[in-house]
N, C-alpha and C positions, 0 to 999 in steps of 0.2 A: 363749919365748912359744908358741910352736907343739906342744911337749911340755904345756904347759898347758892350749891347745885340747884337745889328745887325749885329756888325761884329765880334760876338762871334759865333752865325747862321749861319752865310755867309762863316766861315772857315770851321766849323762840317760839314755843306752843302759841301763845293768844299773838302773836306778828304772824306767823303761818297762817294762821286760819283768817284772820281780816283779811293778809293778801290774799288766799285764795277767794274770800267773800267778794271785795272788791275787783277780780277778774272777772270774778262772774257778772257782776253789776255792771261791769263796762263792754262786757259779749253781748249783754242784752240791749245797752243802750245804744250802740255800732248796729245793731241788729235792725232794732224798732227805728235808728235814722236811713237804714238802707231801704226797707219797707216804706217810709213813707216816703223816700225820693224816688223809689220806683214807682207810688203810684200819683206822684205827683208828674212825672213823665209820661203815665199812661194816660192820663187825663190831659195833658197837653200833645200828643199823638190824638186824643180821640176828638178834641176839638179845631185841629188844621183844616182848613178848609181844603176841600175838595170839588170841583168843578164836572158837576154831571156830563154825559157824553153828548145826549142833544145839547147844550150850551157852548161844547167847544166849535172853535173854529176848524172849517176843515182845509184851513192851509197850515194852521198852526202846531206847533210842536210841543206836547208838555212833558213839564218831567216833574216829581216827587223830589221835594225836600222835606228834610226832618224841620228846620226853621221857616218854612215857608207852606208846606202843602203843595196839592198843584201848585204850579205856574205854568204860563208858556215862556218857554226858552228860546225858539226859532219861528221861522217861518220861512215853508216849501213851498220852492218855484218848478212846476212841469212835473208833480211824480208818478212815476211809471209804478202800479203796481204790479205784483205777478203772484198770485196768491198760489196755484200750484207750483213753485217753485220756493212758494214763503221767501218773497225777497220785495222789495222796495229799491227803486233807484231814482235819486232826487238830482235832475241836472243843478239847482242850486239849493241852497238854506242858509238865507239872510238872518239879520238879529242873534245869531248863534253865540253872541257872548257869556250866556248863561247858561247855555247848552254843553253838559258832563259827557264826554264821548262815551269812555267804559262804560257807562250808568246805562241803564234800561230806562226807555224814552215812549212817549204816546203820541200816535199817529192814527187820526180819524179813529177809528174803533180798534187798533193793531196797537201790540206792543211791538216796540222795536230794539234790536242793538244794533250800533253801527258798528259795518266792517271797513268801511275803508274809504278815504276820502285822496279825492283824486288832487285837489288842488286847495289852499288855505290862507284867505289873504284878509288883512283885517283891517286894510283902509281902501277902499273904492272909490276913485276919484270923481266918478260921476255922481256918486251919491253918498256921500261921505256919513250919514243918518242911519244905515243898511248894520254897522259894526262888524264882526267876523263874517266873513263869504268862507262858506263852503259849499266847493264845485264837484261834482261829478262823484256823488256818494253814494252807496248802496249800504242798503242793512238788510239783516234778516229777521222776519216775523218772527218772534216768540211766543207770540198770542195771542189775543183776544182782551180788550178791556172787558170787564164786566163793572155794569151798573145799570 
């Protein structure tokens, strides 16, 4: 009976210690796949294209995706800026279908967020090409592109 204890111990014992061996084997391999998916992410962040500042248009609107890079998003008709007031007000911004309101947006050399949109129609009958119109918008400066 007692020979039976011990090798009833001695299996508990050698299954305890594999699973713990094999926890560990798999923290590190969860680990080493998390590492190389982040920096398989960082290298696809550091490859997005980006569109220098003399190349953009200065009616055009861009904004930053993770899937994309720049893009232009819209494009401003008449904007008013007001640089000591840090504010922008755009009587219109055509093509705005891609354009993320919350989102921080680039405008000529300014960063911008918009605050408030006066009006939002998304078919134009004179020009049906144009996609979302937004009328009578104003944002405020948050910054300065740097490049």
């Amino acid at each position: 009976m007692l020979t039976f204890l011990m090798a009833f111990a001695a299996v508990i014992f050698v299954l305890a210690a594999s699973g713990y061996l094999y926890l560990q084997f798999m923290k590190k391999k969860i680990a080493k796949a998390k590492e190389e998916d982040q920096k398989r992410r960082q290298e696809r962040l550091d490859n997005l294209p980006t569109i220098p500042l003399s190349e953009r248009d200065d009616t055009a609107i861009y904004q930053w995706s993770f899937h994309h890079g720049d893009q232009m998003v819209a494009r401003a008709v008449k904007p008013e800026i007001d640089e000591t007031a840090k504010r922008v007000k755009f009587m219109e911004i055509t093509h705005s279908d891609l354009l993320l309101l919350p989102d921080e947006c680039h405008f000529q050399k300014y960063k911008l967020e918009i605050d408030t949109v006066g009006d939002a129609v998304k078919i134009d009958k004179a020009e049906p090409g144009k996609g979302r119109i937004l009328r009578h918008v104003t944002a405020q400066i948050t910054g300065y592109v740097e490049q």
